[in-house]
KELO-285540 format. One record per residue (C-alpha): residue number from 1; x, y, z. Coordinates in steps of 0.1 Angstrom, whole numbers, always signed. Layout:
<nodes>
<node segu="NUM" c1="X" c2="Y" c3="Z"/>
...
</nodes>
This chain:
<nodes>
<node segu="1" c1="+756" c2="+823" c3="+1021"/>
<node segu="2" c1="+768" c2="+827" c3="+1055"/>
<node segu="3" c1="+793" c2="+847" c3="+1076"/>
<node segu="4" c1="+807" c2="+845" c3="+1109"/>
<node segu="5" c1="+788" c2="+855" c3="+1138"/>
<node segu="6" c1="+811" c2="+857" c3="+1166"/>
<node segu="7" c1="+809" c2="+892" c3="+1184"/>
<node segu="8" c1="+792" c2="+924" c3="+1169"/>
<node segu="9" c1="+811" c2="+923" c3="+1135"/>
<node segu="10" c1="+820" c2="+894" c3="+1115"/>
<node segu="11" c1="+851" c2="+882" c3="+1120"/>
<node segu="12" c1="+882" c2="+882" c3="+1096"/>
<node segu="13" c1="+889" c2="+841" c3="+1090"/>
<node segu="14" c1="+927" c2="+834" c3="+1091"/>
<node segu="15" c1="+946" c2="+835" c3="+1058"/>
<node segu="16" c1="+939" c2="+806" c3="+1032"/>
<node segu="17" c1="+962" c2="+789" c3="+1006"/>
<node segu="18" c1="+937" c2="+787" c3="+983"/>
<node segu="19" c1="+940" c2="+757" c3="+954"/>
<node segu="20" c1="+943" c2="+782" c3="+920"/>
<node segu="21" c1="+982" c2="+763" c3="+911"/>
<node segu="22" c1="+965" c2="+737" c3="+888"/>
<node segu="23" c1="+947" c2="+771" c3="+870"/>
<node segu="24" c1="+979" c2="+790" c3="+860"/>
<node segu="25" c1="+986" c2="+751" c3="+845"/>
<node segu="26" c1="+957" c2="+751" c3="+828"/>
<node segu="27" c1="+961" c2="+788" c3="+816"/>
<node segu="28" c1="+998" c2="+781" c3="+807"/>
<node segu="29" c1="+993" c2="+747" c3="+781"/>
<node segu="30" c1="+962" c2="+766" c3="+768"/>
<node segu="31" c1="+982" c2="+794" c3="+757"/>
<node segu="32" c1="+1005" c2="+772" c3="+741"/>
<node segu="33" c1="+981" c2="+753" c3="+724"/>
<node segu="34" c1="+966" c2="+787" c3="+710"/>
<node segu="35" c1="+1006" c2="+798" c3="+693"/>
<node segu="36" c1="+1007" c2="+764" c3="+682"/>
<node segu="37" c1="+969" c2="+763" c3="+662"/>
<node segu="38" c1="+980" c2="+803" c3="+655"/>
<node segu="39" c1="+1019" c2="+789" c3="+637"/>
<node segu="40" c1="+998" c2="+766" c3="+614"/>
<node segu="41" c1="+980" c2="+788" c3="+594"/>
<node segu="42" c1="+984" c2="+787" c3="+559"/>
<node segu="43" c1="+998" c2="+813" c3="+537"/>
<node segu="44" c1="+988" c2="+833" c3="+512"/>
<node segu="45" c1="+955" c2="+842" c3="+532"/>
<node segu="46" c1="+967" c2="+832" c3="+564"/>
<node segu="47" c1="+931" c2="+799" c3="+569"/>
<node segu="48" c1="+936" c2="+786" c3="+602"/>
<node segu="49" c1="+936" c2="+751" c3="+605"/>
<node segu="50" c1="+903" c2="+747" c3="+615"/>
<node segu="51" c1="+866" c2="+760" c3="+610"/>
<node segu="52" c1="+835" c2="+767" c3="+628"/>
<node segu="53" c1="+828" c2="+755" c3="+663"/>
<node segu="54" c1="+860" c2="+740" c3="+664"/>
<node segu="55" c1="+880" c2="+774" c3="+654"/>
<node segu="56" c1="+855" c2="+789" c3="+680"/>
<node segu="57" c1="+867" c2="+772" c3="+703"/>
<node segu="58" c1="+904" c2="+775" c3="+699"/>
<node segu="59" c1="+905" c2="+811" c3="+694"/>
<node segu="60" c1="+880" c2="+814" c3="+728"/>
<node segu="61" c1="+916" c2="+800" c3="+747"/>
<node segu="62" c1="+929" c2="+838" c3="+754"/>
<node segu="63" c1="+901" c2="+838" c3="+782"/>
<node segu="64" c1="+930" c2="+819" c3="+799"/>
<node segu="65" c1="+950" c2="+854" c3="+799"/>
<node segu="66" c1="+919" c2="+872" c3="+814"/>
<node segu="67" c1="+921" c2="+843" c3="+841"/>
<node segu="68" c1="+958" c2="+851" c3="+847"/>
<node segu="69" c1="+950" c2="+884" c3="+850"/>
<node segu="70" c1="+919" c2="+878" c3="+880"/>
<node segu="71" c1="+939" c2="+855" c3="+896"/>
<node segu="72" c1="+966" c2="+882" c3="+898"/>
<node segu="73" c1="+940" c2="+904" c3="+911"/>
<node segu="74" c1="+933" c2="+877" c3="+939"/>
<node segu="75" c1="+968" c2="+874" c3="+952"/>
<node segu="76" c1="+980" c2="+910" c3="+951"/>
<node segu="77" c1="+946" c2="+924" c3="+969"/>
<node segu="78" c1="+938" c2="+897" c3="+990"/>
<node segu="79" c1="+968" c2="+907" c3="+1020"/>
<node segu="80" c1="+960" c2="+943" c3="+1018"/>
<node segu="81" c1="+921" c2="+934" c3="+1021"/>
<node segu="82" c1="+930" c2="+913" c3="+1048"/>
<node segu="83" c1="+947" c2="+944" c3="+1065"/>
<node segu="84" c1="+920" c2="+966" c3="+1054"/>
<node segu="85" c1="+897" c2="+945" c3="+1078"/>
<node segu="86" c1="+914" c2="+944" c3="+1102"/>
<node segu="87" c1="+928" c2="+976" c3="+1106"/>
<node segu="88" c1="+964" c2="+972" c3="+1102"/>
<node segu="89" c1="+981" c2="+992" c3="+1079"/>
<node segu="90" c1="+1019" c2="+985" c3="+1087"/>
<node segu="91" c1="+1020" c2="+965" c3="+1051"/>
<node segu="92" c1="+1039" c2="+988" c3="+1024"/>
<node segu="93" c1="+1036" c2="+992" c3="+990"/>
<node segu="94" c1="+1069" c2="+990" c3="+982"/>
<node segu="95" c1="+1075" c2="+947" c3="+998"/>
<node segu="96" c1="+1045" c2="+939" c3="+971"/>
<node segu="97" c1="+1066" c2="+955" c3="+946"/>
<node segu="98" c1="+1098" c2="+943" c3="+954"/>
<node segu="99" c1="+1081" c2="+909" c3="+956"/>
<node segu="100" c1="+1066" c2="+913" c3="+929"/>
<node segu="101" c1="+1095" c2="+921" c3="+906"/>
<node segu="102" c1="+1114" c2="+893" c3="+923"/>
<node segu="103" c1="+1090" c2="+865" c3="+904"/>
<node segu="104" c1="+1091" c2="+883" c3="+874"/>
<node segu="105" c1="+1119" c2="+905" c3="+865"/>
<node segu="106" c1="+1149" c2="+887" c3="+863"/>
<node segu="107" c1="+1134" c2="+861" c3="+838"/>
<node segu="108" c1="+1115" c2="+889" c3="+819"/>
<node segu="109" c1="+1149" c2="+905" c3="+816"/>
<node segu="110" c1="+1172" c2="+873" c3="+811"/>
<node segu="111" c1="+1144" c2="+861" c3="+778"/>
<node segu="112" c1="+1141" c2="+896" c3="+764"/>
<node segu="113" c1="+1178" c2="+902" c3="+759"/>
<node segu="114" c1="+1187" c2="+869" c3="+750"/>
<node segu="115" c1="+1157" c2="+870" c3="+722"/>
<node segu="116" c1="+1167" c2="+901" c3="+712"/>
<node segu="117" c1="+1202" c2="+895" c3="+709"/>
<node segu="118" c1="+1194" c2="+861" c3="+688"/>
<node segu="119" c1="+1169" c2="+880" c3="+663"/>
<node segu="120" c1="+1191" c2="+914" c3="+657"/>
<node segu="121" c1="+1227" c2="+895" c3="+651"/>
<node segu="122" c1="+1237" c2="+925" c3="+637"/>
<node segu="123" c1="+1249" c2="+957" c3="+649"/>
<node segu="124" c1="+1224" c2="+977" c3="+661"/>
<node segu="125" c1="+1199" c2="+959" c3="+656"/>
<node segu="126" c1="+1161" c2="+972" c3="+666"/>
<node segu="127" c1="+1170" c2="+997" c3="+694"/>
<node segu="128" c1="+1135" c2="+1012" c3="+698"/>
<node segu="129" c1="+1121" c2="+976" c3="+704"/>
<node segu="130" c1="+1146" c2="+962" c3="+724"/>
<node segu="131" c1="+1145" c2="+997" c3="+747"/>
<node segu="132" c1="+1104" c2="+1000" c3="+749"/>
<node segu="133" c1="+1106" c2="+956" c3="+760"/>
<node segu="134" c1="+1131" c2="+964" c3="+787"/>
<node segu="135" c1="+1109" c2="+994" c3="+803"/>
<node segu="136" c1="+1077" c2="+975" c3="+796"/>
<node segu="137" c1="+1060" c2="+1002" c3="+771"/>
<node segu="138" c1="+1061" c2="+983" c3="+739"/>
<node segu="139" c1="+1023" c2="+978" c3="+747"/>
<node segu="140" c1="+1017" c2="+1014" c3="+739"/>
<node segu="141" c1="+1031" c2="+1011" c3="+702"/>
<node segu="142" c1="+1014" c2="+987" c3="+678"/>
<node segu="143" c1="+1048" c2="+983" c3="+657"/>
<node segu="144" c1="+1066" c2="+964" c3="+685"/>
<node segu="145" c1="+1042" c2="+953" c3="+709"/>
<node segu="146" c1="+1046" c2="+919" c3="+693"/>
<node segu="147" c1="+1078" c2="+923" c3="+684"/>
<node segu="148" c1="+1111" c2="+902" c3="+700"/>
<node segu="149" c1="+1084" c2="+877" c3="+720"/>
<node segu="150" c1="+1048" c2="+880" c3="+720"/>
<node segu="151" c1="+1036" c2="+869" c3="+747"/>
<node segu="152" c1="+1054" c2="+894" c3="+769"/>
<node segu="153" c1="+1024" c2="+921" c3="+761"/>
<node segu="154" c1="+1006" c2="+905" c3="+793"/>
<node segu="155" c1="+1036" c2="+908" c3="+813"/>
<node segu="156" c1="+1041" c2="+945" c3="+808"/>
<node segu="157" c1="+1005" c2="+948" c3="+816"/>
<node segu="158" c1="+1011" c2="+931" c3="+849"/>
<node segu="159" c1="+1040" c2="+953" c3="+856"/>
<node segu="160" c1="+1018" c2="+982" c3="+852"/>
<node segu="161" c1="+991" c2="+970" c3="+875"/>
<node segu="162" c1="+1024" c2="+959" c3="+905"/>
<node segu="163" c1="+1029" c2="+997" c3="+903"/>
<node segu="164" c1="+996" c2="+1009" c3="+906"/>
<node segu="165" c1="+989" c2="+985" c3="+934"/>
<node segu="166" c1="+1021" c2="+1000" c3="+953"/>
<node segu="167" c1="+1011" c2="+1033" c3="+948"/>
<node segu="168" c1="+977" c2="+1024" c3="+961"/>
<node segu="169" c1="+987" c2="+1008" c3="+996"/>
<node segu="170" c1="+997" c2="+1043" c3="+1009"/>
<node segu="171" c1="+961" c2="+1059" c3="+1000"/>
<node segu="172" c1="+948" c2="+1026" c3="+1010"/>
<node segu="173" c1="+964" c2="+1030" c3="+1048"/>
<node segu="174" c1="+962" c2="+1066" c3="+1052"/>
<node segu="175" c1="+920" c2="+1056" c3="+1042"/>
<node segu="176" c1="+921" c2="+1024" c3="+1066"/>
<node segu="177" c1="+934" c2="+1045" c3="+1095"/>
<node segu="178" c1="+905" c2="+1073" c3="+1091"/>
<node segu="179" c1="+877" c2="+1048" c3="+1081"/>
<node segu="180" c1="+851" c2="+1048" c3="+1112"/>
<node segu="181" c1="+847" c2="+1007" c3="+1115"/>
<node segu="182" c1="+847" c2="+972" c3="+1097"/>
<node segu="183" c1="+829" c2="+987" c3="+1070"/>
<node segu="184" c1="+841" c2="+1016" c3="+1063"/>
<node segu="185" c1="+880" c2="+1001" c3="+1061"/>
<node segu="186" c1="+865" c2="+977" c3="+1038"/>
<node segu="187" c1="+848" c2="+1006" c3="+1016"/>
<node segu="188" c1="+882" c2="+1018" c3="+1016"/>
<node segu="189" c1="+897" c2="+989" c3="+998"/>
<node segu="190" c1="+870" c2="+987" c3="+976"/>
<node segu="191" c1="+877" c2="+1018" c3="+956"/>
<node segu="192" c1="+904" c2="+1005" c3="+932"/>
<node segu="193" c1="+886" c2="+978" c3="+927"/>
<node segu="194" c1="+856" c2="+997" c3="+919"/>
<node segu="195" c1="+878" c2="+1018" c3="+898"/>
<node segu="196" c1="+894" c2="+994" c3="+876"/>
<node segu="197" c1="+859" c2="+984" c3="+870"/>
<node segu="198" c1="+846" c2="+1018" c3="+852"/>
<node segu="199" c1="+879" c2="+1027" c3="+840"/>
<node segu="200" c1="+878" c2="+1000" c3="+816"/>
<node segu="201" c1="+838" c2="+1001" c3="+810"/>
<node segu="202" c1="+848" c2="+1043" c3="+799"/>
<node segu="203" c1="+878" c2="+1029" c3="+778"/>
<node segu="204" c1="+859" c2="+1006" c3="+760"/>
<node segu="205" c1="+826" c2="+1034" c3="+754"/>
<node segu="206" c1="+853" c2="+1055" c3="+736"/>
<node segu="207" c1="+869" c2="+1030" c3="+716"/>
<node segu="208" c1="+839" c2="+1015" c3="+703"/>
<node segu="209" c1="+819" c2="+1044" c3="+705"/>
<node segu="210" c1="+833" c2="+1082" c3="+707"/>
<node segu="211" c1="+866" c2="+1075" c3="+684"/>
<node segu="212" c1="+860" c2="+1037" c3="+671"/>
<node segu="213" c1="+896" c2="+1018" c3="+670"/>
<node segu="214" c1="+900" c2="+995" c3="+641"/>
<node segu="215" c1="+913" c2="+962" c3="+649"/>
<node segu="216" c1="+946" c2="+965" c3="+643"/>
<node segu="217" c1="+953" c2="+990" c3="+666"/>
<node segu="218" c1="+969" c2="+964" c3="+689"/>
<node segu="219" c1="+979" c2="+994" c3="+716"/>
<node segu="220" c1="+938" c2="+998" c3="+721"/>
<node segu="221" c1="+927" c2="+966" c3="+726"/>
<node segu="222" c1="+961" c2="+949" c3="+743"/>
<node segu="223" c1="+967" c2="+983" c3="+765"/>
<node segu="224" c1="+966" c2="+984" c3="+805"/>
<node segu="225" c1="+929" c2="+1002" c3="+807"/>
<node segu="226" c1="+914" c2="+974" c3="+785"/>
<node segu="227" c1="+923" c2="+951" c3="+810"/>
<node segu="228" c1="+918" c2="+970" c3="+841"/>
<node segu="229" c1="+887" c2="+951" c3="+846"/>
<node segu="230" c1="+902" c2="+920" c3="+847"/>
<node segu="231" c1="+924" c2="+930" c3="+876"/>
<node segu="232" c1="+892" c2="+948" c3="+893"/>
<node segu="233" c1="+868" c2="+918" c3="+893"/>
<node segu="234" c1="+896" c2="+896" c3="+907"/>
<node segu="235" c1="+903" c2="+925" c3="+936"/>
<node segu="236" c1="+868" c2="+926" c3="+942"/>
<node segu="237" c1="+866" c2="+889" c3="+950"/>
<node segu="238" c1="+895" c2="+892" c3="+970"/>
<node segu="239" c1="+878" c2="+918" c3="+992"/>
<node segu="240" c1="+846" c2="+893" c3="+996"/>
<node segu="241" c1="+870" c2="+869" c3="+1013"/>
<node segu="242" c1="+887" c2="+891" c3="+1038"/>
<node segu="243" c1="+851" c2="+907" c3="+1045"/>
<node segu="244" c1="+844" c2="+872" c3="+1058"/>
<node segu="245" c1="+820" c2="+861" c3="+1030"/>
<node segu="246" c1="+814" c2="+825" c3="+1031"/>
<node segu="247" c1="+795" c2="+802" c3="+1010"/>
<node segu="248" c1="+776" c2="+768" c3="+1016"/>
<node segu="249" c1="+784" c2="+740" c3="+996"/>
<node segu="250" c1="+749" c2="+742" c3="+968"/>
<node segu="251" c1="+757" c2="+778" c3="+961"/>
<node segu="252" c1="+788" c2="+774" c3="+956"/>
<node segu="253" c1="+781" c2="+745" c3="+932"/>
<node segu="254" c1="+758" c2="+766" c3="+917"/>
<node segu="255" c1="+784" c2="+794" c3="+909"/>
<node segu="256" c1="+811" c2="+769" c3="+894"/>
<node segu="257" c1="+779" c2="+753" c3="+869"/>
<node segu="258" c1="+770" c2="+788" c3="+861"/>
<node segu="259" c1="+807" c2="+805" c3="+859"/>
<node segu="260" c1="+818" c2="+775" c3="+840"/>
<node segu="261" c1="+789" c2="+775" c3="+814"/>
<node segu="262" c1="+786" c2="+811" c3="+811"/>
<node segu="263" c1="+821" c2="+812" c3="+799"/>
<node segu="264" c1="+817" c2="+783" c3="+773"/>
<node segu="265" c1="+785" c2="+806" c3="+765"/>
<node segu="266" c1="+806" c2="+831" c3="+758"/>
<node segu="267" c1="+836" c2="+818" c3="+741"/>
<node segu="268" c1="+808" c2="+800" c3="+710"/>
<node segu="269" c1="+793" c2="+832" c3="+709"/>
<node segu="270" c1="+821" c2="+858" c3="+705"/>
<node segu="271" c1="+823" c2="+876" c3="+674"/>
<node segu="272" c1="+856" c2="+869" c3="+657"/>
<node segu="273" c1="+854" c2="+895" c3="+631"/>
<node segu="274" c1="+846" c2="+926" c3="+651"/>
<node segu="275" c1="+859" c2="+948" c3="+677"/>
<node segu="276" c1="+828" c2="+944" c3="+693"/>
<node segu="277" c1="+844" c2="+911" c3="+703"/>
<node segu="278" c1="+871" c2="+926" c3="+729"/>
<node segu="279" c1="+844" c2="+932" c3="+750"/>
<node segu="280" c1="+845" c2="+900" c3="+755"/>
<node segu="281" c1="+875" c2="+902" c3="+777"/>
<node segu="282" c1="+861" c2="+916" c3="+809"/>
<node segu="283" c1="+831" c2="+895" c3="+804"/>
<node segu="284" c1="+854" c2="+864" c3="+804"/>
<node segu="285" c1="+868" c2="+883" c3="+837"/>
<node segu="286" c1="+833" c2="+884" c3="+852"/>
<node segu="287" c1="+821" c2="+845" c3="+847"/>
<node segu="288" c1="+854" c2="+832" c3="+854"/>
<node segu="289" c1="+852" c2="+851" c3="+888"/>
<node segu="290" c1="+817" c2="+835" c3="+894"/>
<node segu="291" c1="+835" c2="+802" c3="+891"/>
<node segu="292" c1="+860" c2="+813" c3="+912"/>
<node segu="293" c1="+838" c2="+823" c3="+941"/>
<node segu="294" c1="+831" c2="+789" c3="+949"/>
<node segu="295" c1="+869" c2="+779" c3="+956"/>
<node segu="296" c1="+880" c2="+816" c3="+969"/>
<node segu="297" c1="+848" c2="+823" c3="+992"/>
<node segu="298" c1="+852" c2="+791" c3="+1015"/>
<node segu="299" c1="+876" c2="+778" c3="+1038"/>
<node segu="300" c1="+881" c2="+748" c3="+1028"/>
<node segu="301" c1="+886" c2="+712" c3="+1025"/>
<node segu="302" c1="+883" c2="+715" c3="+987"/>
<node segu="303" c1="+877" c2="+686" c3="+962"/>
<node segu="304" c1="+909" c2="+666" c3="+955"/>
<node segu="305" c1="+904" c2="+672" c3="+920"/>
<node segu="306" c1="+913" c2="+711" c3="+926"/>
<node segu="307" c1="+948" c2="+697" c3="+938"/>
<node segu="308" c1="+962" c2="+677" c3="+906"/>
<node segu="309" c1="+1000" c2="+677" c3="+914"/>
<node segu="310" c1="+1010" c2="+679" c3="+878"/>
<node segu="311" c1="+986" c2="+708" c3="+866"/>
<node segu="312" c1="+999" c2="+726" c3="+899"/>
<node segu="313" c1="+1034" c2="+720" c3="+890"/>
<node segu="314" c1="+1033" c2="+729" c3="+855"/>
<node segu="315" c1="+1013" c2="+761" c3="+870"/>
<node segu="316" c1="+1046" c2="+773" c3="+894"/>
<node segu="317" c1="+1067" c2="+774" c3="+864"/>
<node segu="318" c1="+1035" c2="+795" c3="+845"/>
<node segu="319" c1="+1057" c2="+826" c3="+840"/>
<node segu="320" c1="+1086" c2="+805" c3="+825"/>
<node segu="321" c1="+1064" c2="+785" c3="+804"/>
<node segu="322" c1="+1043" c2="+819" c3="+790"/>
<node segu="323" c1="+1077" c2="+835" c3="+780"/>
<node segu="324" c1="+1094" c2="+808" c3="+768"/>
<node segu="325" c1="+1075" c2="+788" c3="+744"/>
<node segu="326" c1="+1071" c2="+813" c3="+716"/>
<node segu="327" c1="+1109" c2="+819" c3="+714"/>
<node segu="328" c1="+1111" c2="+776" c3="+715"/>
<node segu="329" c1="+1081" c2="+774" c3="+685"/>
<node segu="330" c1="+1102" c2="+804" c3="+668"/>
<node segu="331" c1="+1139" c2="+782" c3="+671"/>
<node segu="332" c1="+1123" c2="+746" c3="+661"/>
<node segu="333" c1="+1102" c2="+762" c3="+636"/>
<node segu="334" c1="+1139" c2="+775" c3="+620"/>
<node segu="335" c1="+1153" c2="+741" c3="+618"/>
<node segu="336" c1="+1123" c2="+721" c3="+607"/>
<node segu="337" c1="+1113" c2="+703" c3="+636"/>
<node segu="338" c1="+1073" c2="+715" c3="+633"/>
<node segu="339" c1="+1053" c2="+702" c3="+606"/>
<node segu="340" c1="+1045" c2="+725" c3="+579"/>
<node segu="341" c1="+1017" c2="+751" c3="+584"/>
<node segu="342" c1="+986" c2="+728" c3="+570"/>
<node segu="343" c1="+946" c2="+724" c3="+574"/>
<node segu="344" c1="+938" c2="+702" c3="+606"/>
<node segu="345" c1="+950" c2="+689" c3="+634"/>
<node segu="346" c1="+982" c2="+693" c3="+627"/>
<node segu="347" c1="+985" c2="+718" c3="+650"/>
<node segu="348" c1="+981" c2="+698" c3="+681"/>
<node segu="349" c1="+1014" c2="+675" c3="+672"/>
<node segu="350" c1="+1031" c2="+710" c3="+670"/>
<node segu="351" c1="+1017" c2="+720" c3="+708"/>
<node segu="352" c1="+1034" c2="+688" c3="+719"/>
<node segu="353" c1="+1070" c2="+694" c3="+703"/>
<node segu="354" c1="+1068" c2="+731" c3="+718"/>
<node segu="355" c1="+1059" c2="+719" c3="+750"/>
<node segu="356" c1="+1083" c2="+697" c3="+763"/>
<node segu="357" c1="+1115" c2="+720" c3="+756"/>
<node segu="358" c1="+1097" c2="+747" c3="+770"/>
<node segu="359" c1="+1088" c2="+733" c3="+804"/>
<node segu="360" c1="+1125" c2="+719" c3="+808"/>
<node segu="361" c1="+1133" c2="+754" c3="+804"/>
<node segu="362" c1="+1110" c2="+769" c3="+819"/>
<node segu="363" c1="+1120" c2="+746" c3="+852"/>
<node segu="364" c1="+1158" c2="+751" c3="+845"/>
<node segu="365" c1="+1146" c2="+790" c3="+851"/>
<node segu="366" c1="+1125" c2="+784" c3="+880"/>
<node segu="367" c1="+1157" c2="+769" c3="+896"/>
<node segu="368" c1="+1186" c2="+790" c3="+885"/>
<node segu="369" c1="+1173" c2="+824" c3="+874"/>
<node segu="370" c1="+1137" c2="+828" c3="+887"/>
<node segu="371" c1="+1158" c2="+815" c3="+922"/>
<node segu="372" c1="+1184" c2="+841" c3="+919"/>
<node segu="373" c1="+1155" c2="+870" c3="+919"/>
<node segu="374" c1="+1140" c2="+853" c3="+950"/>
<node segu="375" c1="+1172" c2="+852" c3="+972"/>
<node segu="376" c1="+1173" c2="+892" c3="+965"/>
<node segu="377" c1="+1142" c2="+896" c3="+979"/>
<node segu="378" c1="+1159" c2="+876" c3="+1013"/>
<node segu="379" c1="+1177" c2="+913" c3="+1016"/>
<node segu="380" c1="+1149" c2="+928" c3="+1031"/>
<node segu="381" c1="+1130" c2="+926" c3="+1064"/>
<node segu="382" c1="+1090" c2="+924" c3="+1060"/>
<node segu="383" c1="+1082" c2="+955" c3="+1063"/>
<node segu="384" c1="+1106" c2="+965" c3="+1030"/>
<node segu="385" c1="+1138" c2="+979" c3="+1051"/>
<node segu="386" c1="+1169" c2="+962" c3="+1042"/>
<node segu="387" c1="+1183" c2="+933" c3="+1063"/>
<node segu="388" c1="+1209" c2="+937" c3="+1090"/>
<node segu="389" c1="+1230" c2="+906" c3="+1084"/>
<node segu="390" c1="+1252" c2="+923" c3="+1113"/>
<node segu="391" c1="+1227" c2="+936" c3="+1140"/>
<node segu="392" c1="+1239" c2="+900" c3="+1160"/>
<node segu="393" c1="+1273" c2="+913" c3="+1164"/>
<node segu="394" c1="+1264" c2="+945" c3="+1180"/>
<node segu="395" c1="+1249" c2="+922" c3="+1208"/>
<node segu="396" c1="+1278" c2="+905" c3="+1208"/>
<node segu="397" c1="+1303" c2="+930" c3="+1214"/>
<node segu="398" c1="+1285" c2="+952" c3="+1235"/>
<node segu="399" c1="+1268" c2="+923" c3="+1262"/>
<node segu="400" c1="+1231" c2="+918" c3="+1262"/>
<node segu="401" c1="+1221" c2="+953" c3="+1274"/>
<node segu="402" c1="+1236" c2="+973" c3="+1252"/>
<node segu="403" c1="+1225" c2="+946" c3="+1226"/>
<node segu="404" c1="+1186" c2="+947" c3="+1233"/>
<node segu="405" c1="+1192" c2="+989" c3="+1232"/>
<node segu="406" c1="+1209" c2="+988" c3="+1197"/>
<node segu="407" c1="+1182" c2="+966" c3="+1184"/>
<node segu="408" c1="+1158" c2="+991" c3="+1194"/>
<node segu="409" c1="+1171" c2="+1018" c3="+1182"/>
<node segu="410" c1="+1175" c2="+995" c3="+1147"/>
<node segu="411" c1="+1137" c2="+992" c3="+1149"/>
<node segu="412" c1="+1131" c2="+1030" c3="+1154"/>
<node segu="413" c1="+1155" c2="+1038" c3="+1126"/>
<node segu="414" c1="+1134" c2="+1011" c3="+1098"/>
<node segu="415" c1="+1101" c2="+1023" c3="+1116"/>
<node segu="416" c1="+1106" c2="+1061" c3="+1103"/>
</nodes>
């Protein structure tokens, strides 16, 4: 391991693009092809298709949502690490929010209603569950945290963590700008990460231990705290990178064998029929990390396999693709496109129906209504203050003088 040695504390390297597209692809088909193995099961005792290692290793495909998670961990902290280093604080909470809810908002909204609407055609339909989707607190009731599309449980769990995170960057500048040095800034920014950490470890003590949760209690084991974790270890790798911490090319080899196998480790050795098995979740958080390390702590140039252009396509349209495909499985399941629930491999032929309608889709939405969200977001300045389409005219109108005076007083107006 290495770090910069230029003056008498390392110095922050510039801010990396970092090659994680071709993972949210990954993550995205693999979730698929979990709903599509989970739709052909076989009533009246619900087998799945398949058995033993193979089953293992089908039902070990959530770890992709525990990646989706990290990596959201990595993008959200790694900017206000990167200020945390270097002492500037003028980043707010509320831009990562609004940014945030930019991506995701408008097609959580536009999917939820129209779901909604198709599956209550009459008047009123399921109220409760449409009303706890649209604030994103279905998680917290295990009627309808499943209910009108599925897959949206991890999206209200991300919402949850976008505010905490924009709460935090106040506390987190207030800390920065009292901190005495590099390291103490960086201490700073190290405490939510640190907290997300325990939180979860003390969630998961009093669900399995002080007031055991059955397994149906989807609220326990799909809530925010259970997944804290997942968002801490990803943080915490963020902050490694803006502290400056580099690897060398064997280590990090090292750390993608290890991270990779530790996690295939893992997924053959979960236990499928006990709760004991959700701890599994922050250890998948933990060895994917590892593997992570060896792309996120270095600078780069990376392998050409890390950049496969149509993993890291499918991977931009990840949101669409996680929302969508349930409510396509749902529709051609209803008019007998899928083959019928049976033992085998079946289900793969049924991954590949739901996929391609989905990723149409889900690029249709990229470009109309995921776009639409985006050009919001071109309303306000960078620091969060809304844009002055106007402010040119005032230099117009009043000559250069009293143009270069009203733009000041423009910038002390946002500044307070």
């Amino acid at each position: 391991m290495r770090t910069p040695t230029t003056g008498t504390a390392p110095a922050t390297p510039p801010r990396t693009t970092y090659p994680l597209g071709w993972l949210r692809g990954v993550a995205a088909l693999s979730v698929v092809l979990f709903h599509a193995y989970q739709y052909q099961r076989t009533a009246p005792g619900w087998e799945w298709p398949m058995s033993g290692v193979g089953h293992q290793l089908m039902t070990g495909t959530d770890l992709f949502v525990d990646m989706f998670f990290v990596l959201s961990g990595i993008v959200l902290w790694l900017p206000i690490a990167h200020a945390a280093a270097t002492g500037e604080t003028g980043r707010t909470g509320r831009l990562l929010l609004y940014r945030r809810l930019a991506r995701l908002l408008p097609l959580y909204l536009v999917v939820v209603l129209l779901v909604w609407a198709w599956t209550n055609p009459t008047f009123p339909g399921h109220w409760r569950d449409l009303a706890l989707h649209l604030t994103f607190t279905h998680i917290y009731s295990d009627t309808y945290i499943f209910w009108t599309n599925g897959p949206a449980w991890s999206l209200a769990v991300e919402f949850h963590f976008y505010v905490l995170m924009a709460l935090s960057v106040p506390l987190v500048n207030a800390g920065v700008r009292r901190a005495r040095g590099r390291a103490g800034r960086l201490a700073v920014a190290a405490v939510l990460p640190v907290l997300c950490v325990l939180v979860t470890a003390a969630y998961y003590t009093w669900a399995l231990v002080v007031d055991p949760a059955p397994h149906t209690d989807w609220s326990v084991w799909f809530s925010p705290l259970s997944r804290a974790a997942d968002f801490g270890i990803g943080m915490g790798l963020a902050l490694l990178s803006a502290a400056g911490v580099r690897l060398g090319r064997p280590t990090r080899g090292t750390l993608a064998v290890v991270g990779v196998a530790a996690t295939a480790v893992l997924v053959l050795e979960r236990p499928l029929t006990s709760v004991v098995g959700e701890v599994w979740h922050p250890l998948y958080a933990a060895t994917i990390a590892l593997a992570l390390a060896a792309i996120v702590l270095h600078d780069g140039p990376w392998p050409r396999a890390l950049d496969h252009k149509p993993l890291a396509w499918v991977g931009g349209l990840g949101y669409g693709v996680y929302l969508i495909h349930e409510p396509v499985m749902r529709a051609l399941g209803s008019w007998g496109v899928l083959p019928e629930p049976r033992l085998g491999p079946w289900f793969l032929l049924t991954a590949v129906l739901v996929v391609v309608p989905t990723v149409a889709l889900a690029w249709l939405s990229a470009h109309t209504v995921e776009a639409a969200g985006l050009r919001m977001l071109r309303t306000l300045e960078r620091d969060g203050t809304p844009r002055d389409y106007y402010a040119h005219l005032d230099g117009e109108d009043r000559g250069p003088a009293d143009g270069a005076a009203a733009a000041a007083d423009g910038r002390a107006t946002a500044s307070t």
